[in-house]
Backbone bond lengths (Angstrom), bond angles and torsions (degrees), N, CA, C in turn:
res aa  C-N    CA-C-N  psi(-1)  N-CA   C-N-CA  omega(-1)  CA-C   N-CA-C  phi
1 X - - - 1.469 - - 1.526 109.67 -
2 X 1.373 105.22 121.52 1.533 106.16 175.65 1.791 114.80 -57.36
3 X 1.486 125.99 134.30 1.199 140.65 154.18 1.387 107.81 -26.82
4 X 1.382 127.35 142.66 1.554 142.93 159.25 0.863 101.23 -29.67
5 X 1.590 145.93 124.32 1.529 135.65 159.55 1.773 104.20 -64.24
6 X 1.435 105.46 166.30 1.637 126.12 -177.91 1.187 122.94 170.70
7 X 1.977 80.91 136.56 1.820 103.07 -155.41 1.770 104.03 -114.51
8 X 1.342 112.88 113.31 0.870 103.24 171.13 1.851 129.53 -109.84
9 X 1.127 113.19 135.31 1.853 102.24 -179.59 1.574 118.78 -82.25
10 X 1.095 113.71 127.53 1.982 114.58 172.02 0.996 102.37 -93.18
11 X 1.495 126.53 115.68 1.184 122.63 168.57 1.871 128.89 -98.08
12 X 1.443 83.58 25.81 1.884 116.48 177.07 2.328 103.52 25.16
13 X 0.634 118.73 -115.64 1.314 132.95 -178.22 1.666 101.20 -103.85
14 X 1.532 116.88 73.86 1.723 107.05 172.93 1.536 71.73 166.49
15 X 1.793 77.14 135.78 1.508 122.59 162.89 1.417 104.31 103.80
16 X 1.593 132.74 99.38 1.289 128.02 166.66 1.641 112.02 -65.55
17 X 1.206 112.13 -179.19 2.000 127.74 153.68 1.145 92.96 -8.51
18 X 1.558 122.30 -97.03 1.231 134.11 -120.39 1.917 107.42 -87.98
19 X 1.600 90.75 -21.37 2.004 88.14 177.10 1.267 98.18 -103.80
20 X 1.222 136.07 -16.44 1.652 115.99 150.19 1.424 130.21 -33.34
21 X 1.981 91.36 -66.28 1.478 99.89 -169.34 1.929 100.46 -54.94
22 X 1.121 120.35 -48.32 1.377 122.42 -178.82 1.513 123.30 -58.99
23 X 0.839 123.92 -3.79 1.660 143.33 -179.37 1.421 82.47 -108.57
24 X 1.360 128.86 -76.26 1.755 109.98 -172.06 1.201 109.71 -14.65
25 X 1.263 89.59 -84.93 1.519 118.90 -164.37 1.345 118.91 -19.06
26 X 1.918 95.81 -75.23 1.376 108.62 173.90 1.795 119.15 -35.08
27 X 1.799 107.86 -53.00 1.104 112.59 176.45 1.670 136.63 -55.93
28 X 1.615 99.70 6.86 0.935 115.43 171.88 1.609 140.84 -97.93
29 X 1.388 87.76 -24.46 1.646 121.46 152.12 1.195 101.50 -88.94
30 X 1.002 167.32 2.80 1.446 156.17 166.79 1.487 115.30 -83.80
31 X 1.300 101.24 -71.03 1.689 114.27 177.84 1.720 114.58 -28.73
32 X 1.355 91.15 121.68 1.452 102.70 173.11 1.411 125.78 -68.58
33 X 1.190 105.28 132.37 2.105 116.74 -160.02 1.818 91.96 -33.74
34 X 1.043 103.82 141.24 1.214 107.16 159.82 1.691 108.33 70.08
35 X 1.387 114.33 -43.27 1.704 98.31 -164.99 1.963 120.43 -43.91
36 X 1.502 104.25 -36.99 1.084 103.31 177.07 1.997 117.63 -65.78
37 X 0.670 139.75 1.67 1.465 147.54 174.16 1.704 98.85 -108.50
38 X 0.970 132.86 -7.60 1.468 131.36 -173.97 1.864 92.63 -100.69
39 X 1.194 102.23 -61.25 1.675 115.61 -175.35 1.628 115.49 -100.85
40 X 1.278 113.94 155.25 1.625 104.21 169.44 1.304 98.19 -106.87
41 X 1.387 102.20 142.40 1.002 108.97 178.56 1.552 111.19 -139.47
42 X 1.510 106.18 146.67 1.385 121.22 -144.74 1.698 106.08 -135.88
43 X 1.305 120.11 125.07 1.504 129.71 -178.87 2.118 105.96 -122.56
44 X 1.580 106.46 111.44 1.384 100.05 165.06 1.574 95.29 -108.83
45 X 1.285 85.55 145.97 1.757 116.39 -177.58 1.622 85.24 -113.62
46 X 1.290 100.66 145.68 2.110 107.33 134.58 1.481 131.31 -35.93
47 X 0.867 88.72 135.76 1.896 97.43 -172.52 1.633 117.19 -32.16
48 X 1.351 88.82 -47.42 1.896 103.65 -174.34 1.468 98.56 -63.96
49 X 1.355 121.56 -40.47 1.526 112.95 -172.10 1.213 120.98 -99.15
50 X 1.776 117.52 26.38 1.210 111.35 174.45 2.031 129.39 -67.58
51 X 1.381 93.01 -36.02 1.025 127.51 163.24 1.598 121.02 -30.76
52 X 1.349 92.35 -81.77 1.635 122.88 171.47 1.407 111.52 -46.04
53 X 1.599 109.66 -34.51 1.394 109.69 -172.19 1.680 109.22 -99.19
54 X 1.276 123.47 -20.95 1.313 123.82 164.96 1.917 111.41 -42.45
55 X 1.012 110.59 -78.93 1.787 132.40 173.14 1.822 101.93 -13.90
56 X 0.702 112.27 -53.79 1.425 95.01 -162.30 1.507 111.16 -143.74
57 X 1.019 107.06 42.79 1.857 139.15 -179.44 1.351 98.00 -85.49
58 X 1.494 140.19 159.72 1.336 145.64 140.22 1.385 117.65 -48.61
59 X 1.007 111.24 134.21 1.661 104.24 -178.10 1.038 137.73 -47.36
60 X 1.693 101.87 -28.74 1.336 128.75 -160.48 1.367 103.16 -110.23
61 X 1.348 126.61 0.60 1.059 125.80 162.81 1.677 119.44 -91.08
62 X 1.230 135.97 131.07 1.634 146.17 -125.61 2.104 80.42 -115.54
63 X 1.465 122.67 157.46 0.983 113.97 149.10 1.723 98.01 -119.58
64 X 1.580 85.75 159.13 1.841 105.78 177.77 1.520 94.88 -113.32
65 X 1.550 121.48 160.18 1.607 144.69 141.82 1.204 113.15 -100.26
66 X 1.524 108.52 131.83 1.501 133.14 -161.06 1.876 99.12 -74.38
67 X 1.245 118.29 5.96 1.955 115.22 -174.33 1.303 96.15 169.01
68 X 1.293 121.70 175.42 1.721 128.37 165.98 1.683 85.88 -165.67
69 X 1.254 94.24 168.18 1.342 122.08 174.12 1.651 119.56 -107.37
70 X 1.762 125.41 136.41 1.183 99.41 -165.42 1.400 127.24 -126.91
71 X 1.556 90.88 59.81 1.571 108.74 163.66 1.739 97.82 -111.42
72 X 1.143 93.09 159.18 2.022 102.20 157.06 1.267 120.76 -69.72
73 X 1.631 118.17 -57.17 1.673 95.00 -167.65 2.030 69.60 -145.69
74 X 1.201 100.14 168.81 1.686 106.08 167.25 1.493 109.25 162.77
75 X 1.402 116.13 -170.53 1.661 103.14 -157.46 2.183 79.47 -107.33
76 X 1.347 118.51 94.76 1.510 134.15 -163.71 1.213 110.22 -156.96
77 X 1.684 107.76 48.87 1.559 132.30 156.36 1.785 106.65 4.64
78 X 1.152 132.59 144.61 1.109 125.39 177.24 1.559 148.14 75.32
79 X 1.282 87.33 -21.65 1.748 121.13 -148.28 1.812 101.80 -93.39
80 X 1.505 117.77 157.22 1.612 111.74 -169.00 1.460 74.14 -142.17
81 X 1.645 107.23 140.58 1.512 129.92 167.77 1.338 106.80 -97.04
82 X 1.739 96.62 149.07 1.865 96.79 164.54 1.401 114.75 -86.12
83 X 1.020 112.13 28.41 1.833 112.97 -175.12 2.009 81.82 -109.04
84 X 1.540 112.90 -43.01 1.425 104.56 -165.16 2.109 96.16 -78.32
85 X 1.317 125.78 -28.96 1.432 132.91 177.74 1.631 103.19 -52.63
86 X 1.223 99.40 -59.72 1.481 106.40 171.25 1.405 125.89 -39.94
87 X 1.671 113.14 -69.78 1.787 121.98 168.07 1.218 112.14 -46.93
88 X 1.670 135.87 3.29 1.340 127.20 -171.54 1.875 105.65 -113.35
89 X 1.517 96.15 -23.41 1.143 127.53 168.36 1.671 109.36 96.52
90 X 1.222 126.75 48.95 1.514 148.62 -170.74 1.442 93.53 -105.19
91 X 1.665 96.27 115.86 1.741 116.11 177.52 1.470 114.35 -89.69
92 X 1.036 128.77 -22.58 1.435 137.73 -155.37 1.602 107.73 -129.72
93 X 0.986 112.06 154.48 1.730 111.68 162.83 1.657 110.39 -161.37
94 X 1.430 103.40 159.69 2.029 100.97 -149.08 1.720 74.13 -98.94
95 X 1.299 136.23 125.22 1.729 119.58 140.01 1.477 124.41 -110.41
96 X 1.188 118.79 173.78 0.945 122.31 -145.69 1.347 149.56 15.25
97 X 1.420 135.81 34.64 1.363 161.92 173.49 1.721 86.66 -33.35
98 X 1.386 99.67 149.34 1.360 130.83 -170.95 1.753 99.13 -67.15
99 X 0.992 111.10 -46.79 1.623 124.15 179.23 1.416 117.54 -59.77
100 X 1.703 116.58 -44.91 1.517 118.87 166.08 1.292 116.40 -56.17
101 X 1.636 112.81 -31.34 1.293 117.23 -154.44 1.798 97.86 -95.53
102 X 1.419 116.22 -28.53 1.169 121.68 -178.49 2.067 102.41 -69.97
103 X 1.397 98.50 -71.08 1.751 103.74 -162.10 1.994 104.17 -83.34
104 X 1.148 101.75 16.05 1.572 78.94 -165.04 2.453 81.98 -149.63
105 X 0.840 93.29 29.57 1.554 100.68 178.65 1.683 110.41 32.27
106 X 0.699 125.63 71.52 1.933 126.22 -171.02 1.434 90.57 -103.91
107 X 1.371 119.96 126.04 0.923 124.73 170.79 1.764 117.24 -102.46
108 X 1.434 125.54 165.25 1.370 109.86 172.98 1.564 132.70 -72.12
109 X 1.288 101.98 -3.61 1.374 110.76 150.98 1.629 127.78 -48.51
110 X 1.832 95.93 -54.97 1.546 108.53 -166.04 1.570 96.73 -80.70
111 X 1.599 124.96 -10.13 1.474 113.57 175.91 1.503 89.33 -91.65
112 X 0.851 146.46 -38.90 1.536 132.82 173.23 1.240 125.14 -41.38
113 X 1.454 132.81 -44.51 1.508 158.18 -178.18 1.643 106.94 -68.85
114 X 1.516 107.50 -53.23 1.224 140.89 170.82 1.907 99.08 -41.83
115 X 1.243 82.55 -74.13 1.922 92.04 -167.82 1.639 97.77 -42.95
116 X 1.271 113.89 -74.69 1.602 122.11 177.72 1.326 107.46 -20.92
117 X 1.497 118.24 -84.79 1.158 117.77 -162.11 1.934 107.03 -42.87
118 X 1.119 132.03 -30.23 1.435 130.86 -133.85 2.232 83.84 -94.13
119 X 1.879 90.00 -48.38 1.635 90.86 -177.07 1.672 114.33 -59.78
120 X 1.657 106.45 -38.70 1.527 112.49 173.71 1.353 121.28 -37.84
121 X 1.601 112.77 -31.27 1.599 120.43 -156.33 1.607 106.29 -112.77
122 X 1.963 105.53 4.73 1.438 90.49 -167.37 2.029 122.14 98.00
123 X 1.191 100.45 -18.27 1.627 106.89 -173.73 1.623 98.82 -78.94
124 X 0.998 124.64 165.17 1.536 146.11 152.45 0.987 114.61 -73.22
125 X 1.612 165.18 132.27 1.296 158.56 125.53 1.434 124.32 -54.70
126 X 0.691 124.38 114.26 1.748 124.38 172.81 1.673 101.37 -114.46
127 X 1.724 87.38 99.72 1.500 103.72 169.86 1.036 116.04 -83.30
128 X 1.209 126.25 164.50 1.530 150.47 -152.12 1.541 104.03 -152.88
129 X 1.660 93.33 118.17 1.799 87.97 169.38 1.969 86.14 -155.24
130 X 1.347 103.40 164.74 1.193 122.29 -160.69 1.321 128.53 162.43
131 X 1.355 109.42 126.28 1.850 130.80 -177.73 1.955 106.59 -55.52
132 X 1.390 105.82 150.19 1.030 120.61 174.70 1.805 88.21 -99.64
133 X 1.256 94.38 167.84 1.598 108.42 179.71 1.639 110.97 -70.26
134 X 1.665 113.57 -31.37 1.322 126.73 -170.29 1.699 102.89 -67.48
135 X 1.949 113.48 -27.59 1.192 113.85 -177.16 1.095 113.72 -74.53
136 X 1.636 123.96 -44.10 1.605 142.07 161.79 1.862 104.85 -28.22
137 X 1.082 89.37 -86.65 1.748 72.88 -176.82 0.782 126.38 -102.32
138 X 1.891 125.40 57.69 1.532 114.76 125.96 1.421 102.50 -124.99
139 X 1.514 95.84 59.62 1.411 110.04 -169.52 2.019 134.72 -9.35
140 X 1.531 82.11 86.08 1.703 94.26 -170.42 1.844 89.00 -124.51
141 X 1.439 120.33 19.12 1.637 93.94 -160.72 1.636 95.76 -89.09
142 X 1.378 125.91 7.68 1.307 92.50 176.29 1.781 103.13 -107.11
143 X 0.951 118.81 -5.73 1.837 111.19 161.53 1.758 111.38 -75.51
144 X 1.666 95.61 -19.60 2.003 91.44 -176.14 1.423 90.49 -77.36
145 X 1.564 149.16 -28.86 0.980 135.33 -135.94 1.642 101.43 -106.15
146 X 1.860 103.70 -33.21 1.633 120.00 158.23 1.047 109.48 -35.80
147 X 1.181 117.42 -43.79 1.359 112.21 -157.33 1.270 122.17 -97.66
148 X 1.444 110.50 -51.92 1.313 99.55 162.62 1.615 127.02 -51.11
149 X 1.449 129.55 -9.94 1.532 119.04 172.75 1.254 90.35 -92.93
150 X 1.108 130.65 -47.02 1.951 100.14 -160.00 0.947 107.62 -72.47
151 X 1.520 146.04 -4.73 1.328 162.36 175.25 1.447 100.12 -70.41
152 X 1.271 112.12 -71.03 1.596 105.28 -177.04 1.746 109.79 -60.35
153 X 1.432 118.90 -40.64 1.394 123.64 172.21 1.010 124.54 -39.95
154 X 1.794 128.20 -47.80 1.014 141.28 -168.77 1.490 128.50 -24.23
155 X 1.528 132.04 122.64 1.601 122.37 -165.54 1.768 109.66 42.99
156 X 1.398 106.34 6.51 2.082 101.11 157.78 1.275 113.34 -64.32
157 X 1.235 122.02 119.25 1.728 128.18 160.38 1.297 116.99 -99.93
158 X 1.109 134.66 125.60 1.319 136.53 174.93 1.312 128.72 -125.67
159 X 1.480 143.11 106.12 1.125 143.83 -165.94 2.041 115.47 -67.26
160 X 1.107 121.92 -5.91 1.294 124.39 -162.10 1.141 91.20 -176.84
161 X 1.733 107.20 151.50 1.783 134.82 179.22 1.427 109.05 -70.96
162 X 1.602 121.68 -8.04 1.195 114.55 -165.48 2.214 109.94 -112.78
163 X 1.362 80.46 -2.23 1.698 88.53 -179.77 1.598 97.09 -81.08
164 X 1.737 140.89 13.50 1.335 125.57 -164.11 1.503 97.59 -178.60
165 X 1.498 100.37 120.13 1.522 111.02 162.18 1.713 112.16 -112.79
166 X 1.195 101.35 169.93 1.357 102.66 -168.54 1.707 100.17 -137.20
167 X 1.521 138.59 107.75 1.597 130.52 155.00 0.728 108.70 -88.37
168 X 1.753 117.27 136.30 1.503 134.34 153.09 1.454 109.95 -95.23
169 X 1.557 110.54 98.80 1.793 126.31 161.90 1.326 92.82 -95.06
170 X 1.764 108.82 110.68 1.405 118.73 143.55 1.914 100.39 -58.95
171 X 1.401 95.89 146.26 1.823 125.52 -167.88 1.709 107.88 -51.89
172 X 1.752 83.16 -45.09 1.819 111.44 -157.89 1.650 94.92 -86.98
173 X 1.433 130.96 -9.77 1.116 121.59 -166.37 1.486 94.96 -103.19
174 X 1.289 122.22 -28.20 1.441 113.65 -156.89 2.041 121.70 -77.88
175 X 0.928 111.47 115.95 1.595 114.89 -142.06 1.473 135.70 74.68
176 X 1.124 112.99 -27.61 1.483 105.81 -161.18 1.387 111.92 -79.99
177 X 1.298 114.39 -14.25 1.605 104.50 -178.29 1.361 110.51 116.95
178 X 1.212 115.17 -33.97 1.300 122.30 164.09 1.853 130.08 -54.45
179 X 1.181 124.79 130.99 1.510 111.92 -175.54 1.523 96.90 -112.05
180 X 1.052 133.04 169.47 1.672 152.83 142.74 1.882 94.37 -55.55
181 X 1.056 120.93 153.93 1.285 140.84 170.11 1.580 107.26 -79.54
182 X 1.629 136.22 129.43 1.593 108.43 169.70 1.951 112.35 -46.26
183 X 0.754 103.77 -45.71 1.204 81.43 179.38 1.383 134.84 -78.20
184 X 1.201 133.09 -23.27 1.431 138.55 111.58 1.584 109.49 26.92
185 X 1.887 93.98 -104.83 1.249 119.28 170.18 1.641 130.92 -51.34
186 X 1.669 117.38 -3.75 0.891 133.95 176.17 1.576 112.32 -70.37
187 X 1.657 92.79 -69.06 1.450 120.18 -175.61 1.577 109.38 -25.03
188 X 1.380 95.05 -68.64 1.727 126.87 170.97 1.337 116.87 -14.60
189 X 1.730 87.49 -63.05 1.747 108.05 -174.15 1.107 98.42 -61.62
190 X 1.461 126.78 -40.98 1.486 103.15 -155.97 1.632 101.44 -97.82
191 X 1.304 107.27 9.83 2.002 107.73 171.30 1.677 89.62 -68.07
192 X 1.543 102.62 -57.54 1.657 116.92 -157.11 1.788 94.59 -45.72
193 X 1.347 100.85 -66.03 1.669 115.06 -173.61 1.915 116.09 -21.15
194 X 1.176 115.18 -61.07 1.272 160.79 148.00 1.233 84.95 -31.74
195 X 1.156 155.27 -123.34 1.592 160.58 -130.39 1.681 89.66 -77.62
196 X 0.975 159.81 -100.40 1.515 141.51 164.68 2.115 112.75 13.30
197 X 0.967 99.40 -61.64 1.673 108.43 -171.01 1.782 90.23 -63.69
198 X 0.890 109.35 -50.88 1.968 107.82 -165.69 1.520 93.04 -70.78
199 X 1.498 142.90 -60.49 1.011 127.49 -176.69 1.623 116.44 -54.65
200 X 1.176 114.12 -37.21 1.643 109.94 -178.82 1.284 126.46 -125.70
201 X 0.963 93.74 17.49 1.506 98.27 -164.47 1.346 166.23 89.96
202 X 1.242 152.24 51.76 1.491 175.10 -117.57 1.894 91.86 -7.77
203 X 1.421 122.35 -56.09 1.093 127.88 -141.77 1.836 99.05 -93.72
204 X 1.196 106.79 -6.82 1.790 114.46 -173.80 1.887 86.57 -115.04
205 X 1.268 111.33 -66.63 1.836 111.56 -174.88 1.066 125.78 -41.79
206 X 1.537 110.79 -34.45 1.488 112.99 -167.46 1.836 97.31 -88.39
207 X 1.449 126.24 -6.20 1.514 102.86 168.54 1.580 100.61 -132.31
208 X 1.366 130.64 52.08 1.718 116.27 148.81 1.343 98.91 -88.72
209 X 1.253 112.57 157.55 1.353 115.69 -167.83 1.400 99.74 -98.91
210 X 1.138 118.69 -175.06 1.757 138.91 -132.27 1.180 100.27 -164.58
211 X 0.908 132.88 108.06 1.291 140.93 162.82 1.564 133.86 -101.82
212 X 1.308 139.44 152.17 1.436 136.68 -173.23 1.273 97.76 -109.38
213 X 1.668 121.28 154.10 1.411 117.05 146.85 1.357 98.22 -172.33
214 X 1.591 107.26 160.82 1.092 109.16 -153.33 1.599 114.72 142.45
215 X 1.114 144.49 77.72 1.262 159.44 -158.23 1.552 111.05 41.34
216 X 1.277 134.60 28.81 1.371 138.59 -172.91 1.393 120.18 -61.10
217 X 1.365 99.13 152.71 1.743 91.90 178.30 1.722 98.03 170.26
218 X 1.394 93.62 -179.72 1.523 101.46 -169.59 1.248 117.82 -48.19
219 X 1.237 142.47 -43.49 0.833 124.64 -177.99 1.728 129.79 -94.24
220 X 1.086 112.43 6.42 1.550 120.16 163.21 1.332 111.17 -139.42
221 X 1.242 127.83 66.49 1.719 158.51 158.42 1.411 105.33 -98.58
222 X 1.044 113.74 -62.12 1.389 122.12 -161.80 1.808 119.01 -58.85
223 X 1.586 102.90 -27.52 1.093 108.45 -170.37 1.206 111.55 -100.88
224 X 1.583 124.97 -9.17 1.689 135.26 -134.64 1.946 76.35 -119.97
225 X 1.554 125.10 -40.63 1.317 134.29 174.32 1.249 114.24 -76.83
226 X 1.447 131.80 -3.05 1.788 117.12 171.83 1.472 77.30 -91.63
227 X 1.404 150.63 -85.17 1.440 132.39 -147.12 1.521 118.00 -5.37
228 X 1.322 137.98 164.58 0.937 125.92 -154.22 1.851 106.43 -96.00
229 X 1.597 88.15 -44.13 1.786 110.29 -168.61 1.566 90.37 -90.75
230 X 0.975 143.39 28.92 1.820 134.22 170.99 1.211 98.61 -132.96
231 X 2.050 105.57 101.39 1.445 126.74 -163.13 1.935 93.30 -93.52
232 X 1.627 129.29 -5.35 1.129 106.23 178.39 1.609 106.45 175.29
233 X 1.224 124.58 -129.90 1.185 132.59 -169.94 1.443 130.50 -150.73
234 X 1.301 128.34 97.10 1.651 109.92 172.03 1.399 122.44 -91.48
235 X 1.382 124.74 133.99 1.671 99.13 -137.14 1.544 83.04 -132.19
236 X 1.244 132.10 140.85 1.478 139.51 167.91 1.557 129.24 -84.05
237 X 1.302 107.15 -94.57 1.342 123.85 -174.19 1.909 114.61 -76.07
238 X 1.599 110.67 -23.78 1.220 106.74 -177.81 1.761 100.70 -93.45
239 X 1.619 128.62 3.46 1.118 92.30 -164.69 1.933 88.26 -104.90
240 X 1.174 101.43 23.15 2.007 100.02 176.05 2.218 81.40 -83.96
241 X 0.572 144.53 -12.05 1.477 146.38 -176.69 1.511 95.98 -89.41
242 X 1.367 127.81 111.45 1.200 128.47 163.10 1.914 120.26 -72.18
243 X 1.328 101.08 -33.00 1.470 99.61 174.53 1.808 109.45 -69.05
244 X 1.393 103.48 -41.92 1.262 99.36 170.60 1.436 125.71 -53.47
245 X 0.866 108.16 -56.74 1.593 113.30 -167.79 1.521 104.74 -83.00
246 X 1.061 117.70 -16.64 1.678 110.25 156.36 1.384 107.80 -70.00
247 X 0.991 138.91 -46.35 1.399 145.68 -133.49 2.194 84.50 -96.39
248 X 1.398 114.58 -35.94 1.451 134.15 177.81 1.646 99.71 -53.11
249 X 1.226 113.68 -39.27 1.720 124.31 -154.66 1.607 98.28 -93.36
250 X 1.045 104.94 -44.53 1.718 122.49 166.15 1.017 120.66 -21.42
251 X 1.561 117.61 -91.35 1.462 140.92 133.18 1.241 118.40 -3.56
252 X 1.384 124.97 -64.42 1.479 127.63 174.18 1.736 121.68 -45.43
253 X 1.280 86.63 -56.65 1.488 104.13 179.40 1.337 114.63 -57.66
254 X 1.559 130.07 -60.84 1.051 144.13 169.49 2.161 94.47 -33.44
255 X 1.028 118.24 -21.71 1.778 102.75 -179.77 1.065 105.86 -99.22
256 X 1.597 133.95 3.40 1.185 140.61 167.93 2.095 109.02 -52.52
């Protein structure tokens, strides 16, 4: 039996307080009867607007944080705890995204530390691992992609498929317009699938969900979600578009 599908939006650097709370909102009249109880569905805002975006969100809609830091409290200027993600009431958190790892040097160490701290406190992790184009063709991206999950996995224990998601953003896909092929993005899944089952086990690996992302959108959702091992979507730039990303959830549901 296929895993719950789940769509989540990155809303990377965009959307203060006040167009959050209004995107909630709206998104609350939007959502199609029922789709949210069929799918989870998941909105990260910016730190400042987590707040703003809690208030008048659908219930059933989950919020994520775009990074955390993975101590609790310490003298780490700048820095947001999952003990403080938690008190705000933030279920999810994105780590290691191609972008942290690109402009801000994150290594798979610091998504390793990262993951821990987030399960320690109760959070979800939604890992992120993904090939640069340079890995693509000299075709090494599915040992770069090994590696980076058991790396972040490392000493991870998890009691259930639902304490841990995992996105695969190929590097070259993310903004540019470019998608992975379903089958492409298939392959992938089922490298990830495969390295999931050995860390935890056949009966926990074979259902955390899997997610795609990477230039997504209406019109190649539909096909990237029949694959077997691609439980959903982490979606960037189209999900600041409320028609879009409703119209994203739509689609989804309809494969229910």
């Amino acid at each position: 039996m296929k895993p719950r599908y789940f769509v989540a939006g990155n809303w990377k650097l965009n959307k203060g307080a006040a167009e959050s709370a209004t995107f909630m909102k709206a998104l609350s009249g939007a959502l199609p009867a029922g789709a949210a109880r069929d799918i989870d569905v998941v909105i990260a805002p910016p730190f400042t607007s987590l707040p703003a975006a809690l208030g008048p969100g659908p219930k059933d809609v989950s919020l994520a944080a775009q990074d955390v830091f993975w101590e609790d409290r310490g003298a780490f200027t700048g820095e947001v705890s999952a003990s403080m993600l938690r008190e705000l009431g933030v279920r999810y958190c994105i780590v290691g995204h191609s972008e942290r790892r690109l402009y801000f040097q994150e290594t798979d160490r610091m998504v390793n530390l990262k993951t821990c701290a987030l399960l320690r406190n109760g959070i979800r992790p939604i890992v992120c691992v993904g090939e640069r184009s340079d890995d693509r063709r000299a075709g090494t991206m599915q040992s770069v992609v090994k590696f980076q999950l058991s790396s972040a996995l490392f000493d991870v224990s998890i009691k259930g498929p639902d304490e841990l998601v995992i996105a695969y953003e190929p590097v070259w896909a993310i903004g540019t317009g470019n998608v992975a092929t379903p089958r492409q993005a298939e392959d992938m899944h089922e490298i990830i699938r495969r390295t999931l089952e050995k860390c935890f086990g056949v009966d926990i690996g074979s259902r955390v969900r899997i997610l795609y992302g990477g230039s997504v959108n209406t019109d190649n959702i539909g096909g990237l979600v029949d694959m077997d091992n691609i439980n959903g979507a982490l979606i960037g730039g189209v999900s600041l578009d409320l028609d879009k990303f409703i119209r994203i959830i739509t689609l989804i549901s309809q494969k229910e």
